[in-house]
ZADO-94693 format. One record per residue: chain; x, y, z of N, C-alpha, C in turn. Coordinates in steps of 0.05 Angstrom, whole numbers, plus 5000, padded with zeros to 4 digits. Layout:
   c   n.xx   n.yy   n.zz   ca.xx   ca.yy   ca.zz   c.xx   c.yy   c.zz
   A      X      Y      Z       X       Y       Z      X      Y      Z
...
This chain:
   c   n.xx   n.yy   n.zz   ca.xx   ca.yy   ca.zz   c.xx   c.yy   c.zz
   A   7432   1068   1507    7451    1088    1499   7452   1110   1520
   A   7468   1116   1529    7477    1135    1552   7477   1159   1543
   A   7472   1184   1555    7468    1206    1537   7498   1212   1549
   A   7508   1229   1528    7541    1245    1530   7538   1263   1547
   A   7563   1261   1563    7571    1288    1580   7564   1317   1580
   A   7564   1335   1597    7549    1359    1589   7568   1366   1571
   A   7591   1368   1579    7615    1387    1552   7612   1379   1527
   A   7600   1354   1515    7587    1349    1493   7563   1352   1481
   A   7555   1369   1494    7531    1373    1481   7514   1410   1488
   A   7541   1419   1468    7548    1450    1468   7523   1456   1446
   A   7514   1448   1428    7483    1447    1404   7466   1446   1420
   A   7466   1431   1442    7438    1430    1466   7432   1465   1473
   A   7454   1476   1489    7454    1504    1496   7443   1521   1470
   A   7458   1514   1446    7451    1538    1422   7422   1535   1411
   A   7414   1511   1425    7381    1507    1411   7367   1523   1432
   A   7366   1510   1461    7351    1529    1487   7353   1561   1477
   A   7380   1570   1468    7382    1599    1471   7364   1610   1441
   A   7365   1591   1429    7351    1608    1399   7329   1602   1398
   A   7313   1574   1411    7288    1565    1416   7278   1590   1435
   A   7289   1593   1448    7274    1619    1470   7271   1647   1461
   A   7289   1645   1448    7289    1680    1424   7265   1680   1412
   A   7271   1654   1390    7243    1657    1377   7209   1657   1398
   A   7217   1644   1412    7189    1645    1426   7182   1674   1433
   A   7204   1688   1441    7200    1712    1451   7192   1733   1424
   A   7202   1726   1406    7201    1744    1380   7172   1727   1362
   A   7161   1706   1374    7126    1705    1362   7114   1716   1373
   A   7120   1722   1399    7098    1738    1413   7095   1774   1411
   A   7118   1770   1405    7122    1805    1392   7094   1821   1378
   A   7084   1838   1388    7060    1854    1377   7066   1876   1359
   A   7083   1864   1340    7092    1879    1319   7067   1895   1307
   A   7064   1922   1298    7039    1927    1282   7043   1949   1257
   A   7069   1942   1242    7085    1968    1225   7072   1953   1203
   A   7066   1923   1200    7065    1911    1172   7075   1872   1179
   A   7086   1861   1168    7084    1834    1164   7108   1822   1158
   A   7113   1800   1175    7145    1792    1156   7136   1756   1171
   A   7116   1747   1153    7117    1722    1168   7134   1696   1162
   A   7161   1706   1145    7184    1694    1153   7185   1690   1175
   A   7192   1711   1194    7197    1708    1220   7183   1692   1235
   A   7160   1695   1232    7134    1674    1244   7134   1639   1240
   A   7142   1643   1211    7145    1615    1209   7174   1602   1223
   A   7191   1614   1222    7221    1611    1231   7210   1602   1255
   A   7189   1624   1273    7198    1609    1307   7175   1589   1313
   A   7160   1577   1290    7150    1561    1293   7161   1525   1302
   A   7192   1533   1293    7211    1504    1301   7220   1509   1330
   A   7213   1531   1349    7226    1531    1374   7212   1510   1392
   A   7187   1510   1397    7182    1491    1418   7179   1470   1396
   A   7182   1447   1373    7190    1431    1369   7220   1425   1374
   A   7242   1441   1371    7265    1435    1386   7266   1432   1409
   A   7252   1448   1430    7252    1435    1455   7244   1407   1462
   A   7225   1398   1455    7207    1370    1447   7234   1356   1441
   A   7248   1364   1420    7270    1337    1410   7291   1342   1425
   A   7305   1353   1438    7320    1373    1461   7313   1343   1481
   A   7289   1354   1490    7280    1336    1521   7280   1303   1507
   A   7276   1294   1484    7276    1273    1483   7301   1257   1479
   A   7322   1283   1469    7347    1265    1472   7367   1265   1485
   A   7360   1279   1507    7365    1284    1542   7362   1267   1556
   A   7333   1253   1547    7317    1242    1574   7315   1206   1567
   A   7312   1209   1542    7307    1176    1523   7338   1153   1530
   A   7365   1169   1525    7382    1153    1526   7386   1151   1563
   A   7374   1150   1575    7378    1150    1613   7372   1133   1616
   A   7391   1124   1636    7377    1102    1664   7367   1118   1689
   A   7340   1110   1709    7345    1126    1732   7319   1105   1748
   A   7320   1109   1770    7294    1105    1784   7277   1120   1777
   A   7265   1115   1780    7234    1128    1778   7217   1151   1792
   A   7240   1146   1822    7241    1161    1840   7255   1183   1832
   A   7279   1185   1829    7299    1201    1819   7288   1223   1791
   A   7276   1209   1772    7268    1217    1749   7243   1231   1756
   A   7220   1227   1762    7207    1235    1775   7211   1265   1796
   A   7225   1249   1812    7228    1272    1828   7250   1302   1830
   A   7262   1305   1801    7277    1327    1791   7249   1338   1766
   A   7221   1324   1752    7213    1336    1736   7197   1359   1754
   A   7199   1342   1781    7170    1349    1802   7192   1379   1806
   A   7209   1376   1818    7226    1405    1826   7232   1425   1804
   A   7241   1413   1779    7249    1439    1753   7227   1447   1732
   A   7198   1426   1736    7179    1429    1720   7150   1433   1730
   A   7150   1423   1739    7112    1417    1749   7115   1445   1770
   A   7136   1443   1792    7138    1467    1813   7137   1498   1794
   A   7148   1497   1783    7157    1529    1757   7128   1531   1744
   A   7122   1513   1729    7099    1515    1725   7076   1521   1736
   A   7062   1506   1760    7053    1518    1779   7052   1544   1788
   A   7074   1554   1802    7081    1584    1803   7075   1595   1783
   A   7078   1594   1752    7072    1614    1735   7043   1612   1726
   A   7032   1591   1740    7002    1589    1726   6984   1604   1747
   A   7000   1607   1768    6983    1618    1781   6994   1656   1788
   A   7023   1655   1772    7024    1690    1774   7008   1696   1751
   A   7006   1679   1727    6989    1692    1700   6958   1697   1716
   A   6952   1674   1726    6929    1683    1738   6922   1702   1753
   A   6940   1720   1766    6939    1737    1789   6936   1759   1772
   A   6960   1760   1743    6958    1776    1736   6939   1796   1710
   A   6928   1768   1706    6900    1770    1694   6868   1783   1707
   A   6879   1772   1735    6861    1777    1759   6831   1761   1749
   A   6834   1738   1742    6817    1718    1735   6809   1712   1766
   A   6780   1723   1763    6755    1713    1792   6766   1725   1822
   A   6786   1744   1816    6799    1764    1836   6779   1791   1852
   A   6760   1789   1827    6735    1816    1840   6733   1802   1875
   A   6723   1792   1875    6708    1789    1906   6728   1781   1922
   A   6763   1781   1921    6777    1784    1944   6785   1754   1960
   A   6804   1748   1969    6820    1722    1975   6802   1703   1990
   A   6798   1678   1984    6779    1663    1992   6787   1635   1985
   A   6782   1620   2002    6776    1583    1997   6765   1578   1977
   A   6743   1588   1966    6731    1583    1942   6751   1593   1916
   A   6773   1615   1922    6780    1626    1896   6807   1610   1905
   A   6816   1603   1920    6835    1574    1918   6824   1559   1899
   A   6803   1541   1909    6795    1516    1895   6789   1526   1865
   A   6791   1547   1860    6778    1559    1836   6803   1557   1814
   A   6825   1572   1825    6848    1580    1812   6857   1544   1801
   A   6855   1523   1822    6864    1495    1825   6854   1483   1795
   A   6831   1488   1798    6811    1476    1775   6804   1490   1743
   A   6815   1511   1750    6832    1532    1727   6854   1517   1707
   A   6873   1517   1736    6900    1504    1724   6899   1481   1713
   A   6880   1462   1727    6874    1437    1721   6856   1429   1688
   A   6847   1444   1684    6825    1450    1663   6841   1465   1642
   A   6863   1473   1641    6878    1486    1609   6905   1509   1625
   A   6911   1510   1611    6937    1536    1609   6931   1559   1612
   A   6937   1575   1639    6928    1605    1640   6940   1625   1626
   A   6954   1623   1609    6978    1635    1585   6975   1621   1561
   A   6967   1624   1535    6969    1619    1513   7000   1599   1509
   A   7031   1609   1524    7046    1596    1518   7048   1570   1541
   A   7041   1570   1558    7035    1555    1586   7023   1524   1569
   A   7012   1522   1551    7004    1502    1532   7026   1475   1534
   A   7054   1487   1518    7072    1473    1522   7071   1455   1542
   A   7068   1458   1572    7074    1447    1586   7054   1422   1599
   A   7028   1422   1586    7011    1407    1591   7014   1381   1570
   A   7021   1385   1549    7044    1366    1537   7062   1356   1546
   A   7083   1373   1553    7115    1358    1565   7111   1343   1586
   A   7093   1352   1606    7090    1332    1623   7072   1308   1615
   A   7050   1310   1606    7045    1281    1590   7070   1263   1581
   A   7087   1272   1554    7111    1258    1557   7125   1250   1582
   A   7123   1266   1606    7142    1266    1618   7129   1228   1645
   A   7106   1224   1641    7092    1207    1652   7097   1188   1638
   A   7094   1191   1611    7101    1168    1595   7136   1164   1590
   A   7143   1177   1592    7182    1171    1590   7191   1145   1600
   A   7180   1136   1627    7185    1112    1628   7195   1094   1620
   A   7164   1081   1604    7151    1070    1588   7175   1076   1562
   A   7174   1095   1539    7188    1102    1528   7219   1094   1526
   A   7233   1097   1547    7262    1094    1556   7267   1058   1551
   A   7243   1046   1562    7245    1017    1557   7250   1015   1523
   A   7233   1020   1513    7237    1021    1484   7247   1023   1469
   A   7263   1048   1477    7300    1067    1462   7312   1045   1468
   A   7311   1040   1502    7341    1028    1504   7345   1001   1482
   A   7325   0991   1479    7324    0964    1469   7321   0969   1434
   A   7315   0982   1426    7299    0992    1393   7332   0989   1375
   A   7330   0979   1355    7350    0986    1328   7337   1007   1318
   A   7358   1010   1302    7360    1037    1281   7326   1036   1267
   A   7324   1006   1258    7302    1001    1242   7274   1008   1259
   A   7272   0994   1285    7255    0998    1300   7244   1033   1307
   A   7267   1049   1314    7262    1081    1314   7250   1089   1290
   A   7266   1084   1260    7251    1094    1240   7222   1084   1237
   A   7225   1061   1250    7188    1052    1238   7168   1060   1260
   A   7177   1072   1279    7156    1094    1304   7153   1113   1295
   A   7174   1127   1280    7177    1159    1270   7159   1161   1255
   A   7163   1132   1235    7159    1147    1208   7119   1126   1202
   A   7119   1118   1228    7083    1110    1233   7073   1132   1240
   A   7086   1150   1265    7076    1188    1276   7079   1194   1254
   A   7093   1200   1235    7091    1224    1210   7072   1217   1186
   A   7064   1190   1188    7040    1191    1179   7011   1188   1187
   A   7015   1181   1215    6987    1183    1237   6982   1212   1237
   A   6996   1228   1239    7007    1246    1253   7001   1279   1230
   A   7032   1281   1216    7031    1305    1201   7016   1299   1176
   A   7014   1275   1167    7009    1264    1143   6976   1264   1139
   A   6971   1246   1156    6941    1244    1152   6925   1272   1169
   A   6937   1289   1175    6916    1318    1190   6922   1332   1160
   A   6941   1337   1144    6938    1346    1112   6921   1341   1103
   A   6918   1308   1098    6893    1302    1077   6868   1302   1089
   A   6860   1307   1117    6839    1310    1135   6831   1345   1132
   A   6857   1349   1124    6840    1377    1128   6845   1386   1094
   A   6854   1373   1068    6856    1380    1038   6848   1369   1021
   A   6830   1344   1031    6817    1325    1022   6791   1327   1032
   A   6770   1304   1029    6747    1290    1032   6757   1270   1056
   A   6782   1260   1057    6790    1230    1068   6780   1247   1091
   A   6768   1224   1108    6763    1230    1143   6769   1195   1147
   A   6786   1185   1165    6806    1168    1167   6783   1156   1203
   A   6772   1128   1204    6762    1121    1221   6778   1091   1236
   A   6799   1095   1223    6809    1073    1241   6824   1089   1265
   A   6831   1067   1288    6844    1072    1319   6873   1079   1322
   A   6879   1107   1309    6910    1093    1305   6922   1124   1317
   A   6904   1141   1341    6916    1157    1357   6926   1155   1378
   A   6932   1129   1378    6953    1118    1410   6984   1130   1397
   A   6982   1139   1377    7016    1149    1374   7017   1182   1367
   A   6986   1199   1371    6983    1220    1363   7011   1238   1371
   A   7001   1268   1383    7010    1290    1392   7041   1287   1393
   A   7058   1294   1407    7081    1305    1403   7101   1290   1406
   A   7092   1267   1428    7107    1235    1430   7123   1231   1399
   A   7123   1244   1384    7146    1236    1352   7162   1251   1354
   A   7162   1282   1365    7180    1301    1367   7199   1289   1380
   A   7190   1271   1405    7207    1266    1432   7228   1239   1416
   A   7213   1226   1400    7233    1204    1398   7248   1208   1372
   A   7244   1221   1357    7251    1238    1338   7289   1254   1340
   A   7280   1265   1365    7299    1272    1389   7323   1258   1393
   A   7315   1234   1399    7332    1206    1407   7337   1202   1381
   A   7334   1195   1363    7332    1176    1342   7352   1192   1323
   A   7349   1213   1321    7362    1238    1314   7390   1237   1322
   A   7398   1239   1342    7417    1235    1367   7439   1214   1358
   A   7424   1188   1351    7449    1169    1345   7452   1165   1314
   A   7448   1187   1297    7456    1187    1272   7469   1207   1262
   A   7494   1200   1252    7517    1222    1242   7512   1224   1217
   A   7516   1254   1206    7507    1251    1190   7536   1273   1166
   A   7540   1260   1141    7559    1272    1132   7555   1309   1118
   A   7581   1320   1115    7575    1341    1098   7557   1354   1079
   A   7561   1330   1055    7547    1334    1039   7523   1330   1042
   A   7514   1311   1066    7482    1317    1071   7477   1340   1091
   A   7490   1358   1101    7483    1366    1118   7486   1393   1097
   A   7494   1404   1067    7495    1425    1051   7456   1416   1046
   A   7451   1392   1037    7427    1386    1026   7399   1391   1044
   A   7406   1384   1070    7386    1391    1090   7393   1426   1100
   A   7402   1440   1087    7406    1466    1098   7391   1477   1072
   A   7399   1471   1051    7380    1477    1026   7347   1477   1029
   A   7341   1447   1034    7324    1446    1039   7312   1456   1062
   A   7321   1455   1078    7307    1475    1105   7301   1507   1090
   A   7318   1515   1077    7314    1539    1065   7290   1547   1046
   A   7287   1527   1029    7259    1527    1008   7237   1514   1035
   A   7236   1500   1052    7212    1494    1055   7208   1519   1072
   A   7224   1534   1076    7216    1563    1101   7206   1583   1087
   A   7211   1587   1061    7202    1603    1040   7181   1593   1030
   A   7189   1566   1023    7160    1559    1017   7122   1554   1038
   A   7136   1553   1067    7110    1557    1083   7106   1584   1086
   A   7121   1604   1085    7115    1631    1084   7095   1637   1068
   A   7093   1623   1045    7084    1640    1012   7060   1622   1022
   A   7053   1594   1029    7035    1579    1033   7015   1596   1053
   A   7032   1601   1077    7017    1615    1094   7008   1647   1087
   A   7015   1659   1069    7012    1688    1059   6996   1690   1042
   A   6983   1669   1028    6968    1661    1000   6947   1647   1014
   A   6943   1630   1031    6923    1612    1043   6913   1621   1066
   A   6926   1629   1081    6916    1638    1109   6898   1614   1121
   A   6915   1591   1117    6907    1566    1131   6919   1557   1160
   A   6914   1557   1177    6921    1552    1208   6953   1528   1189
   A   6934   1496   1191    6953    1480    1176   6990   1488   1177
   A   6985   1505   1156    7018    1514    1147   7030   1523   1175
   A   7018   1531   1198    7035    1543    1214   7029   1520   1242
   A   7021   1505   1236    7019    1479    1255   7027   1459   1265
   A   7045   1465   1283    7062    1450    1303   7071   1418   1289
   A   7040   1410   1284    7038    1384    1276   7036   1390   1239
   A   7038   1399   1227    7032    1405    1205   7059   1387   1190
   A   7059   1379   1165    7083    1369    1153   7106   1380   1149
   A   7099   1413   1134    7116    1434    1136   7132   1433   1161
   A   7123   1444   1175    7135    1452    1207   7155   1420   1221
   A   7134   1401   1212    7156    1377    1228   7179   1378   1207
   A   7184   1373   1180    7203    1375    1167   7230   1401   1175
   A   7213   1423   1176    7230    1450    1181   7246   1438   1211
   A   7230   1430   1227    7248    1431    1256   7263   1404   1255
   A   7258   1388   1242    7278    1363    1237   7307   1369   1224
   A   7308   1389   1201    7326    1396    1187   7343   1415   1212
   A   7321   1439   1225    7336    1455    1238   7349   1445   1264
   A   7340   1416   1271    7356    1402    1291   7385   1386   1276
   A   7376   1373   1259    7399    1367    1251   7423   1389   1240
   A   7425   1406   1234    7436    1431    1225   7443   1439   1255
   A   7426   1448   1268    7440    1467    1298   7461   1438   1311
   A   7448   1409   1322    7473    1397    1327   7495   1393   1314
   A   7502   1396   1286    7534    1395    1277   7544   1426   1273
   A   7526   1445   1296    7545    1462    1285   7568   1464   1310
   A   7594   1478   1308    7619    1473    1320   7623   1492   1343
   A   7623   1497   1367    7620    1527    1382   7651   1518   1389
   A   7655   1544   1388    7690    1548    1402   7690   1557   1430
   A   7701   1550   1446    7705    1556    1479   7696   1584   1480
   A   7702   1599   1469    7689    1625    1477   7663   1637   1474
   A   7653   1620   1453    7616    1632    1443   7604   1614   1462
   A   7623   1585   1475    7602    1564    1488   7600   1584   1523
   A   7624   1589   1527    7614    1610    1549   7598   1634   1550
   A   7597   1645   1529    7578    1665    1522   7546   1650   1520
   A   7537   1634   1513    7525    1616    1508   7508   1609   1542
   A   7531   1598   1550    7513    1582    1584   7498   1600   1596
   A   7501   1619   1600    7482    1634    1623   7445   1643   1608
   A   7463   1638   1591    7437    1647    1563   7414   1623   1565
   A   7434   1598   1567    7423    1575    1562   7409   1566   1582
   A   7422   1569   1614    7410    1567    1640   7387   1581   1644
   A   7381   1605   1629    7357    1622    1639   7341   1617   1613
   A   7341   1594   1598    7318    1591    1584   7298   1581   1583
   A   7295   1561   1609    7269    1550    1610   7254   1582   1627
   A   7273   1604   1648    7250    1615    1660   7243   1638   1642
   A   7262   1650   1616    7254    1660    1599   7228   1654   1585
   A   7223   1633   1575    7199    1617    1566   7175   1621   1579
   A   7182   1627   1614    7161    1626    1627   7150   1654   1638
   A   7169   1674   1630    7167    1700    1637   7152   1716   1619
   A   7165   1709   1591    7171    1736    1573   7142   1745   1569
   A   7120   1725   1565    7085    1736    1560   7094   1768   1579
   A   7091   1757   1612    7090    1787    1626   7105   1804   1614
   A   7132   1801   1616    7152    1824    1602   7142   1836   1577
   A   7137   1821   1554    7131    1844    1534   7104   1857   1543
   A   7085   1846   1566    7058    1864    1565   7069   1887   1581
   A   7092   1882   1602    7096    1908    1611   7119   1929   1595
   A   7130   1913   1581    7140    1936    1561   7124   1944   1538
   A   7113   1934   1528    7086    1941    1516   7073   1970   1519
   A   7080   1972   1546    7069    1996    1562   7072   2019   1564
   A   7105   2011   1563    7127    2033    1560   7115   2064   1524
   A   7109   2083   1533    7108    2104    1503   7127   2092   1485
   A   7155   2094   1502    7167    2096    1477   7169   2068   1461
   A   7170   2048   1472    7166    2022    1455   7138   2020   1447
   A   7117   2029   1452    7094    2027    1438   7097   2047   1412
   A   7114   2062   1408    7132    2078    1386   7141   2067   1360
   A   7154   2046   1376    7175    2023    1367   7155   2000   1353
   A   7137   2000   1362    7114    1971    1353   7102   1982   1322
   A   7102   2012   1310    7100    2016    1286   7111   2022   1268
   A   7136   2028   1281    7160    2045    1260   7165   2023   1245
   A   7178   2033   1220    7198    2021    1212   7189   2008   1188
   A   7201   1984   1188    7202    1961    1176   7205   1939   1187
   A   7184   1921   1185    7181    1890    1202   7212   1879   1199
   A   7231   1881   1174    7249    1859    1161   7269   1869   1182
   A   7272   1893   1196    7293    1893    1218   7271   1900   1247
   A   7249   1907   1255    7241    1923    1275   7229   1896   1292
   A   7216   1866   1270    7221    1851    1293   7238   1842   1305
   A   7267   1833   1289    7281    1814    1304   7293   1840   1329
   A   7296   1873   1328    7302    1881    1347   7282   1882   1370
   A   7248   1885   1370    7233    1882    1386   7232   1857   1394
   A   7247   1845   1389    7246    1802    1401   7271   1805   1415
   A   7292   1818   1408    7321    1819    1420   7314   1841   1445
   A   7310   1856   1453    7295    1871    1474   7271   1859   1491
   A   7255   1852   1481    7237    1821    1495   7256   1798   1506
   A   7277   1796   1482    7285    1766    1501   7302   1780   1523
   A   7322   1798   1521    7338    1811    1538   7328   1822   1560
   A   7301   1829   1560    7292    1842    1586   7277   1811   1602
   A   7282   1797   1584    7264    1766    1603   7290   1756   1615
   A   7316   1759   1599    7332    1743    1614   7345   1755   1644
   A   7337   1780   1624    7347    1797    1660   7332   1795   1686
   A   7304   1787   1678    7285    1786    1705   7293   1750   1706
   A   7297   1735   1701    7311    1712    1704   7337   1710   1718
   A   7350   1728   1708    7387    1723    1726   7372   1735   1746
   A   7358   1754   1757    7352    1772    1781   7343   1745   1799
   A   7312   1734   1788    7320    1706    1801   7317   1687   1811
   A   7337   1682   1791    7350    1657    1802   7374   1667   1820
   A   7382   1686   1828    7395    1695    1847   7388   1701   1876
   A   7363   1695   1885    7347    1702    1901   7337   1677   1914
   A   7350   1669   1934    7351    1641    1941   7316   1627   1938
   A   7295   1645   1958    7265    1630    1952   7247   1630   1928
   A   7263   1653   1906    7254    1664    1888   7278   1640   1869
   A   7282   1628   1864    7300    1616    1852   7279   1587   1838
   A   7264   1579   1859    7252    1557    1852   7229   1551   1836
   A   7226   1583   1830    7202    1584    1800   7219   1589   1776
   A   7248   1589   1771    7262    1590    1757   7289   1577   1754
   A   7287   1550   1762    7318    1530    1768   7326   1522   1740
């Protein structure tokens, strides 16, 4: 299956732009009080990106060369660069001053985990991105039946059995994590992709997206169990399945889709910025002002709208900047 033209796939842009908000509005150091609505809400952003890249990347033909060598230029390069400005700006093993050893140091840093809490993501995507291959053989060839019975083996390898591992006694000893981690999001993505889906299911999955968002709130507010807010958790895969299907049928008119692109273009370097940006606005009196006033039910989504807006601006800056462009393409 060939993926559609860019002009069709105007829901791709509205997910990047709201997937990036929310990322920017979890990290928010809100401290007036609590609204973990909001928390749970941007818990579906980097699962949309996950099903985003999988149904981008799943329906392709390419060499290997080709495929490869655009992840190496828009992903692994950006990344790089940012693992090593977080590091600079952490000043991790910086006391004793520029050295061969604090090269090889920074190398084996990067190599060894994520120098940013959000930097995580990407030690994932590229795993997928090694295995896509592999993967793409599979899509191309898979029925309808074949996709559901991958999905729906991950959602019980997967969100299913880490529930009863962690609400039960069951501790589960058979071999059956060759389909673990996020590899379901990605094909999920695809699989997602070639199913239309009518009105009246799409009133029923907006309902439901609605109670289970209320309902992981109250779970997470009453339990204070990691679980409920876990990527892999049942809750959370359900919420971002619904909220994928819901954001692709929704309809953009020529004028919000142009409002939309520039937003959409600067969202992977938004993602990769915003940690710094809110620590240096953070800084700022008067928004450290702003971090107690109020009321959480409006003061985060405006401290996340000011976070994402000052990330996207150090993003258009640039990617306008011809050498400065390639930690943010």
């Amino acid at each position: 299956m060939k993926t559609p033209a860019s002009s069709m796939l105007r829901w791709v842009d509205l997910i990047r732009v709201l997937g990036s908000f929310f990322v920017v509005l979890a990290h928010v150091s809100y401290q007036g009080g609590e609204s973990s609505l909001y928390y749970v809400l941007s818990r579906t952003a980097v699962p949309l990106f996950f099903m985003v890249s999988g149904y981008l990347l799943l329906g392709r033909e390419e060499p290997y060369s080709v495929f490869f060598g655009k992840r190496i230029v828009k992903v692994f390069v950006p990344f790089l660069i940012w693992s090593l400005i977080y590091l600079l700006w952490n000043r991790e093993g910086f006391d004793s001053g520029f050295s061969l050893k604090l090269v090889v140091s920074y190398i084996l840093k990067i190599i060894h985990g994520p120098r940013e809490n959000h930097l995580w993501f990407f030690y994932h995507l590229l795993g997928l991105y090694i295995f896509t291959p592999i993967l793409r053989v599979f899509a191309a060839r898979a029925s309808l039946r074949d996709l559901y019975y991958f999905c729906g083996l991950w959602f019980l390898v997967v969100p299913v059995l880490s529930f009863l591992e962690a609400f039960t006694p069951l501790r589960n000893g058979f071999e059956v994590y060759f389909i673990g981690g996020y590899v379901g999001y990605f094909m999920l993505g695809h699989l997602l992709g070639r199913i239309q889906f009518e009105r009246r299911q799409l009133a029923w999955t907006l309902f439901v997206f609605i109670a289970l968002s209320i309902g992981t709130t109250l779970l997470n507010n009453s339990f204070n169990n990691e679980y409920f807010v876990n990527y892999l958790g049942v809750n959370i895969v359900l919420m971002s399945v619904f909220a994928y299907i819901l954001l692709r049928e929704v309809r953009i008119g020529e004028r919000l889709y142009r409002f939309l692109v520039p937003f959409s273009r600067a969202s992977f370097g938004v993602y990769l910025v915003h940690m710094l940006v809110l620590d240096l606005l953070e800084r700022i009196p008067l928004v450290q002002g702003w971090l107690s006033a109020g009321s959480a039910v409006y003061m985060m989504p405006f401290l996340g709208l000011i976070g994402y807006l000052s990330s996207y601006l150090v993003i258009a800056i640039l990617q306008r900047i011809p050498v400065l462009r390639w930690s943010v393409p």
